[in-house]
N, C-alpha and C positions, 0 to 999 in steps of 0.2 A: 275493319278499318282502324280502328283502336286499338287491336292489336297488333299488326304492322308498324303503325305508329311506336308502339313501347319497345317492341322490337328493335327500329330502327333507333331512338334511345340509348337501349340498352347495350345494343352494339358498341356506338360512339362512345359511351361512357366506360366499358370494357375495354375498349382501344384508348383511350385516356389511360386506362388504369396503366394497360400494360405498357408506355409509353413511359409512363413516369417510375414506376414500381420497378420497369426492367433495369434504369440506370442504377437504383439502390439494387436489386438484385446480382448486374453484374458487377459492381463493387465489391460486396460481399462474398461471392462465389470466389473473385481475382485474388484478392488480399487475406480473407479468410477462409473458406472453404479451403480451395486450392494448398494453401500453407500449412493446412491442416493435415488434410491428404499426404501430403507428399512428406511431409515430417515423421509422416507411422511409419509410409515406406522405406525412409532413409534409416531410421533406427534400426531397420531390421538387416541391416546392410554393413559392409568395414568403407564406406564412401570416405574419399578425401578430395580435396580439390587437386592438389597433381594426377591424383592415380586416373587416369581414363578408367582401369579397368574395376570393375563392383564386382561384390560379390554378396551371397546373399550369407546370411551368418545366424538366422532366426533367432534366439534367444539368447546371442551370448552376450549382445553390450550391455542388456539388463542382467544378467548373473553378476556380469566383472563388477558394472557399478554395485551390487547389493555384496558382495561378496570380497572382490580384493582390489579394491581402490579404495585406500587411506583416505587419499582427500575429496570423496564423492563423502564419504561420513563425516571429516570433520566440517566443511563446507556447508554440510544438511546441519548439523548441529546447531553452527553460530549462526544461520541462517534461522533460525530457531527463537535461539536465545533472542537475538535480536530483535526478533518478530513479537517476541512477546515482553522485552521487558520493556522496547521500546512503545510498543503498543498501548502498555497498562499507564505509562507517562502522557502517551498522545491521549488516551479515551481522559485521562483525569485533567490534563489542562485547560482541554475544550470544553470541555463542559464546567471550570470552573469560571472561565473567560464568558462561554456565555450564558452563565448565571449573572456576571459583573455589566455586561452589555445591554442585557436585559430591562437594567434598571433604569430608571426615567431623572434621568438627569442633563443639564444643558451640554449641549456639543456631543452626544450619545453617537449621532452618525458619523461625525468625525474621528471619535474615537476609532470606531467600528472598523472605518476607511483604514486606519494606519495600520490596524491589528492587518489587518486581509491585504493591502498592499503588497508583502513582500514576497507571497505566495503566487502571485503573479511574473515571478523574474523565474527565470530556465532553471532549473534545478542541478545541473554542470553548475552555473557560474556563483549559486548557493554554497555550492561545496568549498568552492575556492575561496567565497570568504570566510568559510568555515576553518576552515585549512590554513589561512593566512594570522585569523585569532589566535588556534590554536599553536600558534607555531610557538615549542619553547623556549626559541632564543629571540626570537623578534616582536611574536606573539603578544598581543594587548591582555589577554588574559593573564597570562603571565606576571605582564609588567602589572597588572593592578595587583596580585597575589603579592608580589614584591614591596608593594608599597605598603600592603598590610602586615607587613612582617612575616611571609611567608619564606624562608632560607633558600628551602628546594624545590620552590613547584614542579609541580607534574611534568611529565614527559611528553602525554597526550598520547599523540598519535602513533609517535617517533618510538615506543618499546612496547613492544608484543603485550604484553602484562596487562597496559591500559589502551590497547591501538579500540578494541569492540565495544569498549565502556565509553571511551571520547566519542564513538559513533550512535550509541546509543543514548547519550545524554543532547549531541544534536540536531538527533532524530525527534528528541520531544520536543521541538519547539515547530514539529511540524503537523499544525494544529488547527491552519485555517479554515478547508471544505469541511473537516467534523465539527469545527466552534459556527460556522455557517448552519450544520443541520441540526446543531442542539437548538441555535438561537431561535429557527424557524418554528422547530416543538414548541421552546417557552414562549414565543408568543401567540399561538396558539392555544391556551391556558386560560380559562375565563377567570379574569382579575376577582369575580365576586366570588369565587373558593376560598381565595387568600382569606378576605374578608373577615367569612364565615368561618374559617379556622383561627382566626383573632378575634374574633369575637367569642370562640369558645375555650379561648386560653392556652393555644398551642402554641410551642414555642417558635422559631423558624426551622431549627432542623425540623420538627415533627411535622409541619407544613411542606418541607420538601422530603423527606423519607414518604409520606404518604400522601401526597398531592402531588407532587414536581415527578419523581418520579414513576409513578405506576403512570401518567400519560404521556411521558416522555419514552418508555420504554419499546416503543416500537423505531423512534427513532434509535434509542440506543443498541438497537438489535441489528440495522442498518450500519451503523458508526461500526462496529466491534467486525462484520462482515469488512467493511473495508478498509478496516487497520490491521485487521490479520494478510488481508490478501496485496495490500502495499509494501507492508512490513518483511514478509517471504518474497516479493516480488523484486526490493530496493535494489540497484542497481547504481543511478547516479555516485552520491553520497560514497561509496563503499569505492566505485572505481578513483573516485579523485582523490581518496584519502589514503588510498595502497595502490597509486600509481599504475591501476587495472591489474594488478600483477598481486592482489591480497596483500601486499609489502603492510609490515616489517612480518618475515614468518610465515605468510599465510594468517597472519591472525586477523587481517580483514577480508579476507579470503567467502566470501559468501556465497552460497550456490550458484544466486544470476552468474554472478564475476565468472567462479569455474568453467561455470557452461560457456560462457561465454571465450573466454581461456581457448577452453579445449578444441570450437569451432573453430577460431580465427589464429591462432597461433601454430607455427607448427607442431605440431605435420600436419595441419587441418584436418580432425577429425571429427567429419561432417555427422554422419553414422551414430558414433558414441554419443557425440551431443546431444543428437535428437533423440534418443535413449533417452538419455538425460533429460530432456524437456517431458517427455511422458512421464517419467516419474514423478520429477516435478508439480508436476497438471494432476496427477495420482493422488501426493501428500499435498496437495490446495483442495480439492475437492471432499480430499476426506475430514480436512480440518474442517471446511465449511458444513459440511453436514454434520458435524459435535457439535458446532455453534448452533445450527438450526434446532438439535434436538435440545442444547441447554437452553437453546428462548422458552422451552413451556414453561419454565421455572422462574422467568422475571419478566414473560413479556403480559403487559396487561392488554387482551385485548380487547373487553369489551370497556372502551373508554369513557363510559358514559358514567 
């Protein structure tokens, strides 16, 4: 009788599961799985959106890209460059912000509020105020450079020279979710460390070199994971500053852009793209596993 009973139970709860679990399940199959799929099969194809007719092509959109397409290398480059010089400015501001946040001072949350506020607005309409400061003839930045006595300011965006450097200067101020997950480490930190590191005459660097960070370091091993994979990933920022088109030159010209490019503009080619998107997925994964293997070298993990 009892176990009939757990039976019947187990059933019901089983049919709960699969009732709720199916709708995430078929989510994930539709949007992911599925785009997955079909993305291998397209790369290995010449697909284009006019041509009805396919053809199967196995390895050749991956030779052209690795091999004779200019701009699949210079695209992966500054896609590169970007990724990491803007990275090293994202990882150092956040965590200098919420070292300052950290501290116990009146109106702390308010502060906190306006820091994070502006990360909350579309990432397009960021760019555009980005684009609008930077502009060199109308441009606020400009005008304040000029009031300093500056003759010539900058070009910005407007000459190849400086187009990836202006993007990569207003990429570091995009600093909010990693100053969120530094702050969360530092408070987490038993205030009575501090203490006892003042009490034994350490200065504050030596308190945070060997206190703040060896139990922040699993967060910082987190943060540097998704500042690499944003950083290779940026696409907004990049299209609204080269007019989706890498303008001026190609010198904003960034892989996502490319890819992007290549699918939706003529001659739609569906095929090479998605080539493209596997490689892409190739050099992120392989980035992410160097970062994995360089955490045994800073991550501390037993935090006690």
């Amino acid at each position: 009788m009892k176990h009939s009973k757990f039976r019947k139970m187990f059933r019901q709860e089983y049919r709960f599961f699969l009732i709720f679990s199916g709708i995430a399940l078929l989510g994930f199959s539709l949007f992911y799985i599925y785009p997955i799929i079909r993305t291998l099969m397209l790369s290995f194809t010449n697909k284009t959106i006019f041509d009805p007719t396919v053809e199967y092509v196995g390895l050749e959109n991956y030779i052209y890209a690795l091999t004779n397409d200019p701009l699949f290398h210079q695209s992966m480059i500054q896609s590169l460059i970007f990724a990491f010089a803007s990275g090293v400015m994202v990882l150092v501001t956040s965590l200098l912000l919420a070292v300052l946040l950290n501290s116990k001072v009146k109106f702390i949350g308010i502060f906190r509020t306006i820091y994070f506020i502006p990360f909350i607005i579309p990432s397009f309409a960021v760019g555009a105020v980005y684009k609008n400061l930077f502009n060199p003839n109308t441009g606020l930045i400009n005008q304040i450079l000029e009031w300093f006595g500056v003759v010539d300011p900058p070009l910005w965006y407007i000459a190849p020279s400086s187009a990836l450097i202006t993007m990569i200067v207003i990429s570091s101020f995009g600093f909010g979710v990693k100053m969120l997950v530094f702050l969360a480490a530092l408070q987490g930190i038993d205030p009575a460390l501090y203490e006892v590191a003042q009490m034994e005459g350490a200065s504050k660097w030596r308190s945070f070199r060997f206190i703040t960070l060896p139990l922040i370091s699993p967060m910082l091993f987190f943060n540097i994971i998704l500042i690499t994979i944003d950083g290779l990933k940026a696409f907004s920022l990049a299209f609204v500053m080269g007019n989706g088109q890498g303008w001026p030159s190609n010198s904003t010209l960034l892989f996502p852009i490319y890819m992007f490019m290549t699918a939706f503009n003529m001659p739609f080619r569906l095929g090479y793209a998605a080539a493209m998107a596997w490689l892409f997925f190739l050099m992120i994964l392989g980035l992410t596993g160097v970062n994995f293997l360089a955490s045994r070298f800073y991550v501390e993990k037993d935090v006690t």
